[in-house]
C-alpha positions as a Markdown table, in Angstrom:
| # | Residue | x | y | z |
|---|---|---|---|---|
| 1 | Unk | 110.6 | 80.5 | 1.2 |
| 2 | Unk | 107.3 | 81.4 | 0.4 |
| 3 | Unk | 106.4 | 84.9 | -0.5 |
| 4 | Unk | 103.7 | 86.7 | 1.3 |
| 5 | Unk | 101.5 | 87.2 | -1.6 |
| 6 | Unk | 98.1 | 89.4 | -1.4 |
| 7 | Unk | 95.0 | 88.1 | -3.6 |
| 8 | Unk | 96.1 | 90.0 | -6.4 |
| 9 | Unk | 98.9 | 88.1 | -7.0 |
| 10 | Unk | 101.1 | 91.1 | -5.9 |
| 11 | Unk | 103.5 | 91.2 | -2.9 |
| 12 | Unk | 102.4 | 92.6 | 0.6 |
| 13 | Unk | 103.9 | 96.4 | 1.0 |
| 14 | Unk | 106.7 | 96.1 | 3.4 |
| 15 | Unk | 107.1 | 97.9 | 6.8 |
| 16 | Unk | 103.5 | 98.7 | 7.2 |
| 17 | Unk | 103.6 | 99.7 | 10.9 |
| 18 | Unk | 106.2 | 102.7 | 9.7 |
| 19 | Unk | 104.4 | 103.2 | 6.2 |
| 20 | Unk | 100.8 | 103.6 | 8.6 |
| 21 | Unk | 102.8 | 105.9 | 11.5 |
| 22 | Unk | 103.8 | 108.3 | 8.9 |
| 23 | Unk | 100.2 | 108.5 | 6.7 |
| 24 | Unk | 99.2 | 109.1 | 10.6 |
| 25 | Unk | 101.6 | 111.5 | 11.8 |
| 26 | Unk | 100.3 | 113.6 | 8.7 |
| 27 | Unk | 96.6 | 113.2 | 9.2 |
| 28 | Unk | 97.1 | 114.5 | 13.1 |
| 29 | Unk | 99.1 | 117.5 | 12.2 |
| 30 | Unk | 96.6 | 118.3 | 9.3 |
| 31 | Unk | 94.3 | 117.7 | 11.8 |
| 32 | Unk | 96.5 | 120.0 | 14.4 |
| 33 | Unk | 96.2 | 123.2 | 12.4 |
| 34 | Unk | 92.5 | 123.1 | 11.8 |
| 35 | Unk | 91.6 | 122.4 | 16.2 |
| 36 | Unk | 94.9 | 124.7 | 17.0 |
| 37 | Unk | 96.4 | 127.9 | 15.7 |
| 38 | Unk | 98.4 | 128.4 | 12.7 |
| 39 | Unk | 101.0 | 128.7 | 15.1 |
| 40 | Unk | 100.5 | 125.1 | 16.5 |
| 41 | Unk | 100.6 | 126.7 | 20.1 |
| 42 | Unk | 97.7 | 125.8 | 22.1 |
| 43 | Unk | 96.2 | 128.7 | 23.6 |
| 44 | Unk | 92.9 | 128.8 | 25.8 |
| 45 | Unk | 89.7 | 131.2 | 25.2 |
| 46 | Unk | 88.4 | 134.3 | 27.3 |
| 47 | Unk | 85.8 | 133.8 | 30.0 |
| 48 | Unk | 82.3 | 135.8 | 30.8 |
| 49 | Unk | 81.9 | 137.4 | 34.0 |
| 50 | Unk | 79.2 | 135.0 | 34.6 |
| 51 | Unk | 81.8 | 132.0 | 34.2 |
| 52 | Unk | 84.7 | 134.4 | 36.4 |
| 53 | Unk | 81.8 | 134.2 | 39.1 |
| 54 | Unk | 81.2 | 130.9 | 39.2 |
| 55 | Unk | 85.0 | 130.0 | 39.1 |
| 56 | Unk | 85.8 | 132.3 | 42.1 |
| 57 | Unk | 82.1 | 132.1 | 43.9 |
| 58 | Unk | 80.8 | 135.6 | 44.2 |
| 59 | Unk | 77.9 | 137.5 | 42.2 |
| 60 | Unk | 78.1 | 138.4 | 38.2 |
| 61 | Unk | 77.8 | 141.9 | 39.9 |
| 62 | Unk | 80.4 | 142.4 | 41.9 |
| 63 | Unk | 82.4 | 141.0 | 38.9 |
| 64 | Unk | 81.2 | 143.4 | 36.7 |
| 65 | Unk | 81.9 | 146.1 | 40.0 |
| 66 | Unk | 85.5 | 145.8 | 40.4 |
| 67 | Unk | 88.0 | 148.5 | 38.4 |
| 68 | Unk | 88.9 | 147.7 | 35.4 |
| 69 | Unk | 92.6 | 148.8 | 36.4 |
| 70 | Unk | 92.9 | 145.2 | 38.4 |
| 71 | Unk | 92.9 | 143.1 | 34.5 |
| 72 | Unk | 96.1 | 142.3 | 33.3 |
| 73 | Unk | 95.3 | 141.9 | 29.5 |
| 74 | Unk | 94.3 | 143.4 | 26.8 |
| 75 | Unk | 90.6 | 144.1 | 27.0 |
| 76 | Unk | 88.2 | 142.3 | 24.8 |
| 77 | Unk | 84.4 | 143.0 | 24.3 |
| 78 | Unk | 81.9 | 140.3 | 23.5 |
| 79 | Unk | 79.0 | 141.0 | 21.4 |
| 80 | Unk | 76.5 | 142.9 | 24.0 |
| 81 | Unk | 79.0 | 144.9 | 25.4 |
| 82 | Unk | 80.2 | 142.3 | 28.1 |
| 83 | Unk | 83.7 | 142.1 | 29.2 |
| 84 | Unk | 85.8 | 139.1 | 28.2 |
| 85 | Unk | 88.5 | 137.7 | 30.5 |
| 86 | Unk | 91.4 | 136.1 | 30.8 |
| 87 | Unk | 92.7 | 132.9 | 32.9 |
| 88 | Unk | 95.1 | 135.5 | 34.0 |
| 89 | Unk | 92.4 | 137.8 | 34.4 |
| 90 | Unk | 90.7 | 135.6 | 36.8 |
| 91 | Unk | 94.4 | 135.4 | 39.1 |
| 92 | Unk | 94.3 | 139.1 | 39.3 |
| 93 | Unk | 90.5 | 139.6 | 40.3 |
| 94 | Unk | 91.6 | 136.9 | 42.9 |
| 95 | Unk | 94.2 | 138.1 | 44.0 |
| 96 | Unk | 92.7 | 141.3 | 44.6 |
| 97 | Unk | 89.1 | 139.9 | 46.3 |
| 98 | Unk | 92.3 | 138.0 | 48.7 |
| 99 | Unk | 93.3 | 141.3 | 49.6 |
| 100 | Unk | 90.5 | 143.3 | 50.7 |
| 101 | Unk | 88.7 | 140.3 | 52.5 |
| 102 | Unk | 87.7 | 140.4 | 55.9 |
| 103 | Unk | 85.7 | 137.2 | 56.7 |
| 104 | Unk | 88.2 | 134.8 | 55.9 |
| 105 | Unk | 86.9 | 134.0 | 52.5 |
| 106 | Unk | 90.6 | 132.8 | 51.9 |
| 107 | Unk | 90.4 | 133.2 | 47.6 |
| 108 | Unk | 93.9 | 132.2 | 47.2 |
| 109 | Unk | 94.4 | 129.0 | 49.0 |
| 110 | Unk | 98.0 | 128.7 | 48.6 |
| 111 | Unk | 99.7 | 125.9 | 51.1 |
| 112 | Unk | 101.5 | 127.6 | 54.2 |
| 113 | Unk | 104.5 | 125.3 | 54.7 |
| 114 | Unk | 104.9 | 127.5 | 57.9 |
| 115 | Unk | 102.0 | 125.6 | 59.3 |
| 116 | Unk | 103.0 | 122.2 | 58.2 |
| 117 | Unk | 101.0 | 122.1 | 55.3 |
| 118 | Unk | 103.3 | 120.2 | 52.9 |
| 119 | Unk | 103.1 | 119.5 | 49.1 |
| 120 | Unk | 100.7 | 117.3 | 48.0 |
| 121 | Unk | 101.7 | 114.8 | 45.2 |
| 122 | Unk | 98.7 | 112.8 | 43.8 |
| 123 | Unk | 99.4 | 109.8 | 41.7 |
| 124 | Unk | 96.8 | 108.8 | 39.5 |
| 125 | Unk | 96.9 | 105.2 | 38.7 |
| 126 | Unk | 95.5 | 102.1 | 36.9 |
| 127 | Unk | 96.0 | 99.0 | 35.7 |
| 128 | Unk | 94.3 | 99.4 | 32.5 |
| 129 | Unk | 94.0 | 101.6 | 29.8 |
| 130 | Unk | 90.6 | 103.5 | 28.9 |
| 131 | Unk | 90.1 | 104.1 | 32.7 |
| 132 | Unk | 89.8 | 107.5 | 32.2 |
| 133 | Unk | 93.1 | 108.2 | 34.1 |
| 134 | Unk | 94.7 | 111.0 | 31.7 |
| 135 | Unk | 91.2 | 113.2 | 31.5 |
| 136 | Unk | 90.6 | 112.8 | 35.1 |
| 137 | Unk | 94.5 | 114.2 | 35.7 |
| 138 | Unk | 93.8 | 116.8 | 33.4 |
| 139 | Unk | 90.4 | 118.0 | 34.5 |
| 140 | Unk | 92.1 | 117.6 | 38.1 |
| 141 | Unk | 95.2 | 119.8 | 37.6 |
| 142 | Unk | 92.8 | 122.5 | 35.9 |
| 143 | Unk | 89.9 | 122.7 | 38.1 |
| 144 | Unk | 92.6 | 123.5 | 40.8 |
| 145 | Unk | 94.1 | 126.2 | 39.4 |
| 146 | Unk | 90.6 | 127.5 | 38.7 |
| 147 | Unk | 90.4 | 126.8 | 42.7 |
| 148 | Unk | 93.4 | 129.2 | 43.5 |
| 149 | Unk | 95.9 | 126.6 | 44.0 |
| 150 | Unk | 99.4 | 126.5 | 42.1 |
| 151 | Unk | 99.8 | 123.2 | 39.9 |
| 152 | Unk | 102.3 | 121.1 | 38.5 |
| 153 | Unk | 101.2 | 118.5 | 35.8 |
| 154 | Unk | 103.5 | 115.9 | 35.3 |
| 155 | Unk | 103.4 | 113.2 | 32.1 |
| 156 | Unk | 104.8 | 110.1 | 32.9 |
| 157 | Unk | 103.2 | 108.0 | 30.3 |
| 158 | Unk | 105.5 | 107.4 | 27.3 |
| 159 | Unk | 102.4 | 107.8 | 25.4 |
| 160 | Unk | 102.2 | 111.5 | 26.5 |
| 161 | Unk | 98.9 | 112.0 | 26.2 |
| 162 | Unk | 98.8 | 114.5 | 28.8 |
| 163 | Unk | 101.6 | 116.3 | 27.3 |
| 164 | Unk | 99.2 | 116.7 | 24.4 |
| 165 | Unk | 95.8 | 117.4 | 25.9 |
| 166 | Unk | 98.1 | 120.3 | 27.7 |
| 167 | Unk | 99.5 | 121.7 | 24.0 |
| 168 | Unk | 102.7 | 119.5 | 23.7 |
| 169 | Unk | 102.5 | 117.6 | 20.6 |
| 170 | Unk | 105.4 | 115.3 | 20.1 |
| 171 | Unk | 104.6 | 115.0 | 16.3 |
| 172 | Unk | 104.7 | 119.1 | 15.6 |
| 173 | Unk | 107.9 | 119.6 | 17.8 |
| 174 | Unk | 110.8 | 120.7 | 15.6 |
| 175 | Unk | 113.7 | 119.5 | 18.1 |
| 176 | Unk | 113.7 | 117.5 | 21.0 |
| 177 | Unk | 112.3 | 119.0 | 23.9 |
| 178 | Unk | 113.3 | 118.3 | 28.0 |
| 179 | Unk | 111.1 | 115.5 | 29.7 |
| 180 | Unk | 110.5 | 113.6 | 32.7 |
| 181 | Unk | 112.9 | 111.3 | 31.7 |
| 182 | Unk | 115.9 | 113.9 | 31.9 |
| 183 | Unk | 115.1 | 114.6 | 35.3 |
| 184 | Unk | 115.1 | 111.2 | 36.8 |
| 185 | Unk | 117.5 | 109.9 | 34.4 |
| 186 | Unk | 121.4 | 108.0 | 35.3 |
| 187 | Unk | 124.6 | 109.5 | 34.9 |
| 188 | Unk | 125.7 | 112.9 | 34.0 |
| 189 | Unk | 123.2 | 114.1 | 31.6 |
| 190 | Unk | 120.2 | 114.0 | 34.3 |
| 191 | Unk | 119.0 | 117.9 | 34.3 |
| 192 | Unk | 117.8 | 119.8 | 37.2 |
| 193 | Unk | 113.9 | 119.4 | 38.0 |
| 194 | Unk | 113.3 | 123.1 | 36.8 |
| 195 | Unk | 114.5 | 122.7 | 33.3 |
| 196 | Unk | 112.1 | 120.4 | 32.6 |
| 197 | Unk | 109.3 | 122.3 | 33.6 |
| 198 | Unk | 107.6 | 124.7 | 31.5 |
| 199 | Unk | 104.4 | 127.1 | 31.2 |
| 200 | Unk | 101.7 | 126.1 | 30.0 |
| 201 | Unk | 98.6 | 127.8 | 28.1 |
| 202 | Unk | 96.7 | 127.6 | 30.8 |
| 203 | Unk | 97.8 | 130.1 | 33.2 |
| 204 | Unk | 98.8 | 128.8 | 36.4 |
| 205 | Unk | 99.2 | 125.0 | 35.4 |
| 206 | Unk | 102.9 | 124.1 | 34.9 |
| 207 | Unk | 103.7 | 120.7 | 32.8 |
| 208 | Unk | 106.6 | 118.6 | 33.0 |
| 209 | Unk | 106.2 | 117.0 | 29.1 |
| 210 | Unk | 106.7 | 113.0 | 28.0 |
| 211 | Unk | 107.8 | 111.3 | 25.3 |
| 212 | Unk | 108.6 | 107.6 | 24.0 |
| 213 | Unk | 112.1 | 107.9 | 25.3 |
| 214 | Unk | 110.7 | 107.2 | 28.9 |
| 215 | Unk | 111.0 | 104.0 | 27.9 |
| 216 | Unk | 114.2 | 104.0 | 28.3 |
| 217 | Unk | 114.2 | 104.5 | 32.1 |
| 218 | Unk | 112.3 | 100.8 | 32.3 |
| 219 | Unk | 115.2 | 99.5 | 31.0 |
| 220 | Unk | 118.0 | 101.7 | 32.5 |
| 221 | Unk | 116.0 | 101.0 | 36.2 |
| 222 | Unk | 116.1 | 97.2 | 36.7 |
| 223 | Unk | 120.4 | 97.0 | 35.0 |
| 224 | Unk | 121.2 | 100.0 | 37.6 |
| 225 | Unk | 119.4 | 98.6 | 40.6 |
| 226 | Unk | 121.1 | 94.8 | 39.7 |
| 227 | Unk | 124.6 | 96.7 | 39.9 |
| 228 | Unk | 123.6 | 99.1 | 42.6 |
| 229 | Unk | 126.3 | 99.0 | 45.7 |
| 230 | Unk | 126.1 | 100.2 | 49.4 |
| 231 | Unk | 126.8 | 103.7 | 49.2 |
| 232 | Unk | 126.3 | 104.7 | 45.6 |
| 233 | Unk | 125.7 | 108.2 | 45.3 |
| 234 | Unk | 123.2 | 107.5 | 42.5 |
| 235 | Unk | 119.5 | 107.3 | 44.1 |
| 236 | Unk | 117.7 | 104.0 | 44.0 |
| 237 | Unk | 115.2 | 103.9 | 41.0 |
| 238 | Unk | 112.1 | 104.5 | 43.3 |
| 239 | Unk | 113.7 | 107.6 | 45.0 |
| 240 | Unk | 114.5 | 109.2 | 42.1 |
| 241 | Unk | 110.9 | 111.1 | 41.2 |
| 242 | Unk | 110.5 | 112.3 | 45.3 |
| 243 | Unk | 114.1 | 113.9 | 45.0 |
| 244 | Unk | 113.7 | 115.8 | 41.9 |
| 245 | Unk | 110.2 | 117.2 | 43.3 |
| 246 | Unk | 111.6 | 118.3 | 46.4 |
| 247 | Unk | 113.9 | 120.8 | 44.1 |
| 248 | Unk | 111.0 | 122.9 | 42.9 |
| 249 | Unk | 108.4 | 121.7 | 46.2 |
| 250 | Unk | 108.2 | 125.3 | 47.4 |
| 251 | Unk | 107.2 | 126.6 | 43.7 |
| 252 | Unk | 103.7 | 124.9 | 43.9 |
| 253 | Unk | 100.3 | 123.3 | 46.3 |
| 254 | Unk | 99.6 | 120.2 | 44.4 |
| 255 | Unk | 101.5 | 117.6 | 41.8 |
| 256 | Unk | 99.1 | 115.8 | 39.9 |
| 257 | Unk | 101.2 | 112.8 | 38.1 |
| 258 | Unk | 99.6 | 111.0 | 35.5 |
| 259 | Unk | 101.2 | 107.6 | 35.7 |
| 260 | Unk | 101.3 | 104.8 | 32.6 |
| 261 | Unk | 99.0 | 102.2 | 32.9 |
| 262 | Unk | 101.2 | 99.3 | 34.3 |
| 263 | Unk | 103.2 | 98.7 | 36.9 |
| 264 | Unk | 106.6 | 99.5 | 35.9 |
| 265 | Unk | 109.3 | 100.9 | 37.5 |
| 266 | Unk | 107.8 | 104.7 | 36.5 |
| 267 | Unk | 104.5 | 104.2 | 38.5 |
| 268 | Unk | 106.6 | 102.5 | 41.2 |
| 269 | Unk | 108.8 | 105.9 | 41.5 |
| 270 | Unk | 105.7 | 107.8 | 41.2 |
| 271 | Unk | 104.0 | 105.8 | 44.2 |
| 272 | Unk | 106.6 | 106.4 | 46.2 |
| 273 | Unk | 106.8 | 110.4 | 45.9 |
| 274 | Unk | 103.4 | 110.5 | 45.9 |
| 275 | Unk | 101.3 | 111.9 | 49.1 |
| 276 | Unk | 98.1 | 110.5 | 48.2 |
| 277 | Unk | 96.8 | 107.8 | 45.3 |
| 278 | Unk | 93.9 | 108.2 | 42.9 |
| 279 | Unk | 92.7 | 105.0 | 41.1 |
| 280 | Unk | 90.2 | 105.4 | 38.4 |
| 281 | Unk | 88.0 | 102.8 | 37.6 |
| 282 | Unk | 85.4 | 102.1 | 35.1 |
| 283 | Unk | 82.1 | 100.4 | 37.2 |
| 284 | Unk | 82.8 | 97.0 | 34.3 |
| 285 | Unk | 83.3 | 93.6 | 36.2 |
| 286 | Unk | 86.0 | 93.2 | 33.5 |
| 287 | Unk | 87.3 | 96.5 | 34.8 |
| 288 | Unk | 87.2 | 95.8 | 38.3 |
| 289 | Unk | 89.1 | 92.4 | 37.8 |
| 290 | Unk | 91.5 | 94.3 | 36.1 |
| 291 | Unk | 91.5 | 96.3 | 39.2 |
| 292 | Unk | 92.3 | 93.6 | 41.5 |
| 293 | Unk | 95.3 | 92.2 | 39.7 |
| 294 | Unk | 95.8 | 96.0 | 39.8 |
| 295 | Unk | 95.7 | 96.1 | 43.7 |
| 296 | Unk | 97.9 | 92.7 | 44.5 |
| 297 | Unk | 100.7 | 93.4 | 41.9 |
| 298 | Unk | 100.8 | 97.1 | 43.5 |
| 299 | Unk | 101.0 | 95.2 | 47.2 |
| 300 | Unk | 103.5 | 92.4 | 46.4 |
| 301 | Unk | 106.0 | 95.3 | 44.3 |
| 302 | Unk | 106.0 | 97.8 | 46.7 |
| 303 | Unk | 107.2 | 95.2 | 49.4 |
| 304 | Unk | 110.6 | 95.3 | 48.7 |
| 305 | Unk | 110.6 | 99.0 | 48.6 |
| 306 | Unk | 108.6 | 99.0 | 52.4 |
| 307 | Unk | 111.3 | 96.9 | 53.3 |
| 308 | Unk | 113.7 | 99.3 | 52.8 |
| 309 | Unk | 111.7 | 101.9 | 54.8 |
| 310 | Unk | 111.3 | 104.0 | 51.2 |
| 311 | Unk | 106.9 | 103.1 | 51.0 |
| 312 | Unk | 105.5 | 107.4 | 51.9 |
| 313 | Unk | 102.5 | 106.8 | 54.4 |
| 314 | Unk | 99.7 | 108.4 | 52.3 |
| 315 | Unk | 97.6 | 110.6 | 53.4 |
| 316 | Unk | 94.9 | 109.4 | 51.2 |
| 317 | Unk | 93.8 | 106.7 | 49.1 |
| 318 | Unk | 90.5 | 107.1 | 46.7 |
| 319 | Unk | 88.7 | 104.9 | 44.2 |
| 320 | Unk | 87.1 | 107.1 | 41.6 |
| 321 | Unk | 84.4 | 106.1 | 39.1 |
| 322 | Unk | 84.9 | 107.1 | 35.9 |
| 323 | Unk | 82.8 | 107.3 | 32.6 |
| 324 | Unk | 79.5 | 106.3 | 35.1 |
| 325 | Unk | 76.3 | 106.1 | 33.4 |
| 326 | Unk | 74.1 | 106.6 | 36.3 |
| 327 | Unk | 70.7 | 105.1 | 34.1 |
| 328 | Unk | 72.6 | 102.0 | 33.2 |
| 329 | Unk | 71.9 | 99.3 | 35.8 |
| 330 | Unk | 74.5 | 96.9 | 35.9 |
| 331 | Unk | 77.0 | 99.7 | 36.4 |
| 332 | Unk | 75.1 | 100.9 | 39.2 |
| 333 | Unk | 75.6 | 97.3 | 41.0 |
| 334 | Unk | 78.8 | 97.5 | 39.9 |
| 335 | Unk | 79.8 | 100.9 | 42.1 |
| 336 | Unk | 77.2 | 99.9 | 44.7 |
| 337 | Unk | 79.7 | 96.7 | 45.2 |
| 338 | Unk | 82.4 | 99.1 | 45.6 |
| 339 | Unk | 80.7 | 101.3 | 48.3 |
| 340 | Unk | 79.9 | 98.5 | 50.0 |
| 341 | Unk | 83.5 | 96.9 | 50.2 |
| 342 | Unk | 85.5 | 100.0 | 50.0 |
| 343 | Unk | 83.4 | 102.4 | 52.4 |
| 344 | Unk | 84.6 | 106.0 | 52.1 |
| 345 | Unk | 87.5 | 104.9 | 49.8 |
| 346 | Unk | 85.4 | 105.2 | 46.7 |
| 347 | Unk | 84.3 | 108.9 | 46.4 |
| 348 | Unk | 81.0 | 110.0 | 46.9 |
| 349 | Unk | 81.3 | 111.6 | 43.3 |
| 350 | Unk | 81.8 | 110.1 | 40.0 |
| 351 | Unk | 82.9 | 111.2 | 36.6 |
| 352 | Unk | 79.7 | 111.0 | 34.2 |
| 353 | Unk | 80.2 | 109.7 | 31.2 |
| 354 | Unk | 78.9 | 113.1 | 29.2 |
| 355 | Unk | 78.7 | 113.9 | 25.4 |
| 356 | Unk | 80.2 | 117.1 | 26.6 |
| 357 | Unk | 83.8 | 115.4 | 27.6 |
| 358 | Unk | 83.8 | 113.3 | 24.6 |
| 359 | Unk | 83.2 | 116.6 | 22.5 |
| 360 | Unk | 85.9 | 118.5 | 24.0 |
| 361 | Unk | 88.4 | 115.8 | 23.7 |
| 362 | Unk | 87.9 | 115.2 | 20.0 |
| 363 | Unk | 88.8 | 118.8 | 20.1 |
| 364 | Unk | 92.2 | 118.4 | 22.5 |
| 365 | Unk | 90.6 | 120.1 | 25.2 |
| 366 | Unk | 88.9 | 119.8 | 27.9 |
| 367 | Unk | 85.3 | 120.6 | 29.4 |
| 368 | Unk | 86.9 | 123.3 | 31.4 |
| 369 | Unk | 88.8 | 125.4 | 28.1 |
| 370 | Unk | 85.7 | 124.4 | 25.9 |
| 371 | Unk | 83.0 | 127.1 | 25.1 |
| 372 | Unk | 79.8 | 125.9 | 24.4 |
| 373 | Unk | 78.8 | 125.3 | 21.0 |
| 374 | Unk | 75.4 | 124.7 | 20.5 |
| 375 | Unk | 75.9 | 123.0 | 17.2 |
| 376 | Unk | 77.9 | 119.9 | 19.1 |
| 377 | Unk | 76.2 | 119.7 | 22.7 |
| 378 | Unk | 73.4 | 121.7 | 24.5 |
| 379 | Unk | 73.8 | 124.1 | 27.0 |
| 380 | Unk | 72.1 | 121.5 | 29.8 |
| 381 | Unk | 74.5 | 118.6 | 28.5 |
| 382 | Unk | 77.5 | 121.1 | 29.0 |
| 383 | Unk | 76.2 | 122.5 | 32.4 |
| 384 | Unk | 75.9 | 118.5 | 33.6 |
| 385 | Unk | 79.2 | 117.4 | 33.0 |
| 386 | Unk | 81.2 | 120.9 | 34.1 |
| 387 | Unk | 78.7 | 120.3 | 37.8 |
| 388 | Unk | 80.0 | 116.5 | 37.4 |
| 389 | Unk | 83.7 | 117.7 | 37.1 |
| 390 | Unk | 83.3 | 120.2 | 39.5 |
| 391 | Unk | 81.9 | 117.7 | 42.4 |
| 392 | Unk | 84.6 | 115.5 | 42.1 |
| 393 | Unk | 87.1 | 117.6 | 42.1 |
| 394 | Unk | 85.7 | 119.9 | 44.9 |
| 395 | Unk | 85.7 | 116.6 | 47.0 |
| 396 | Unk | 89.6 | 115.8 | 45.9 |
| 397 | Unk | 90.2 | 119.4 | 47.2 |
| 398 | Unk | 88.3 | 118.5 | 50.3 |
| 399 | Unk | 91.1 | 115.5 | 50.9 |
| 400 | Unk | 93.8 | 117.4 | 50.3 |
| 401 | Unk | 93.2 | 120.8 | 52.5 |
| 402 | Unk | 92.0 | 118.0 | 55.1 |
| 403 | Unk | 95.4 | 116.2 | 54.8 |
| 404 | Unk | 96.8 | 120.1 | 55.3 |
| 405 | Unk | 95.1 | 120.5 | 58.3 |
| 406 | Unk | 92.3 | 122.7 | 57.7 |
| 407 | Unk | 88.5 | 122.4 | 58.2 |
């Protein structure tokens, strides 16, 4: 046999994909300790009043007006003498502005189950990778909780890119740490939903983590559904993600699920215990052919499920463009196409491609946790993409209090 021989004359290193992961793994944790704390725990800066204002929609003056009693940390002065605040912070000043209103401002916006206003599960979902799928999750899950609402983050891409933009890190965790995967896992080592759940930096927003081991469920899935018998007290595969949601539903407003990009049997579990679907989609005519497979292989898998009367009735179902250049013409046909097939099914907003949300995610954050450096981005750039982000996620909010029943 023939040796594989480099131009030098001397042999090619072996195991190169392991060799390259570990040179990697090293590079990103280097790489870790500079964006993050010495303490590799992700942690999320202090806001101005003028930023408190705009994230709960009164005046920098009555910010600066309520008692100082209300915070809830420890306080912290910015040069000029003006008051820094915490994300927690912000839930107190809320919480209190709740309190003494009498118009019906309604500051903390929590879901009354009372008044059928149910949990709302939003799967976001594509085809194809690049999409912009995990920053539109992430963005989403924040800008709620910056809305009032209580979130739940779920990672359901082995990848777990999520899991890191949030401050889970696979490659800096010392021991394994609970998953999605132990939740809707078989047999006798599945854990309850609420193990799996933890806190997150940002105050408010809960995560449920991935790792490569979800793999394992595509595997596991198809074998247990092949041997599954009338009657087996195991759930079906698809059913599995709606049950272990419904053990912490009354704990939170909105799921946001960011789904892998295929259609395994994860995204099929997620589609079924989702309450409404999200597809990102960059305005490429590569992209949107992508889409379409997208669309038929979602219709023809999710038959068999319908069939067995286990396919939710969404309550909505949105097209979102992502990483739009609005001066760039052919993409402009390109969404222009969409709004004229799709209607009111592609939102009215987009998600602009900005230098801004580029910046903050070579820093593993996003536009919301970023404070502006004038060194990277201008204050204008930053102020355009946060209004961008803002839009679409004020018209995502719109869907869902619409889908609760509220004007």
């Amino acid at each position: 046999m023939q040796q594989n021989v480099q131009p030098s004359g001397t042999p090619a290193p072996s195991h190169t994909a392991g060799h390259d992961a570990k040179i990697l793994g090293a590079k990103l944790r280097e790489i870790a300790s500079v964006v993050f704390s010495p303490a590799e725990a992700k942690t999320l800066r202090r806001y101005t009043s003028g930023e408190v204002a705009r994230i709960l929609g009164v005046t920098d003056s009555r910010i600066r007006q309520l008692p100082p009693s209300l915070l809830v940390s420890e306080p912290e002065v910015a040069p000029g003498g003006r008051r820094m605040f915490t994300l927690a912070d912000i839930h107190a000043l809320r919480a209190h502005l709740d309190e003494i209103d009498r118009v019906g401002r309604r500051y903390v916006p929590h879901r009354d189950p009372a008044k059928g206003e149910h949990l709302q599960v939003i799967a976001c979902v594509n085809f194809k990778g690049g999409s912009g799928k995990t920053t539109t999750s992430a963005h989403l899950a924040q800008s709620l909780v910056l809305r009032g609402y209580r979130v739940l983050a779920i990672d359901l891409d082995p990848q777990a890119s999520l899991s890191t933009l949030l401050g889970v890190r696979p490659e800096n965790e010392r021991e394994p740490y609970p998953t999605i995967y132990d939740a809707i896992r078989y047999g006798d080592q599945r854990r309850p939903f609420d193990e799996v759940i933890r806190r997150t930096y940002f105050t408010g927003l809960d995560l449920v983590a991935a790792d490569l081991e979800l793999e394992v469920f595509e595997f596991e899935a198809p074998m247990q559904s092949a041997r599954r018998k009338p009657n087996d007290p195991e759930p079906p595969f698809f059913a599995r993600m709606g049950l272990a949601l419904n053990e912490v539903a009354d704990r939170y407003d909105v799921v946001v699920i960011d789904c892998p990009p295929r259609l395994g049997y994860l995204t099929i579990a997620a589609l079924c215990a989702a309450t409404a679907l999200l597809v990102t989609i960059h305005p490429q005519m590569l992209d949107v052919s992508s889409m379409r497979q997208f669309l038929t292989m979602m219709d023809e898998i999710m038959e068999p499920v319908r069939e067995q009367g286990a396919a939710p009735a969404h309550d909505w179902f949105r097209y979102l463009v992502t990483r739009f250049e609005p001066q760039d013409t052919p993409q402009t046909e390109v969404v222009a196409m969409l709004r004229g097939l799709f209607g009111e099914r592609v939102l009215t907003k987009a998600m602009l491609q900005s230098a801004a949300i580029s910046n903050s995610g070579l820093r593993g954050q996003t536009v919301y946790e970023t404070p502006l450096r004038r060194d990277e981005v201008t204050g204008s750039t930053y102020r355009r993409a946060l209004d961008a982000l803002d839009a679409v996620n004020g018209e995502i909010e719109g869907l869902i209090t619409r889908a609760w029943g509220r004007t």
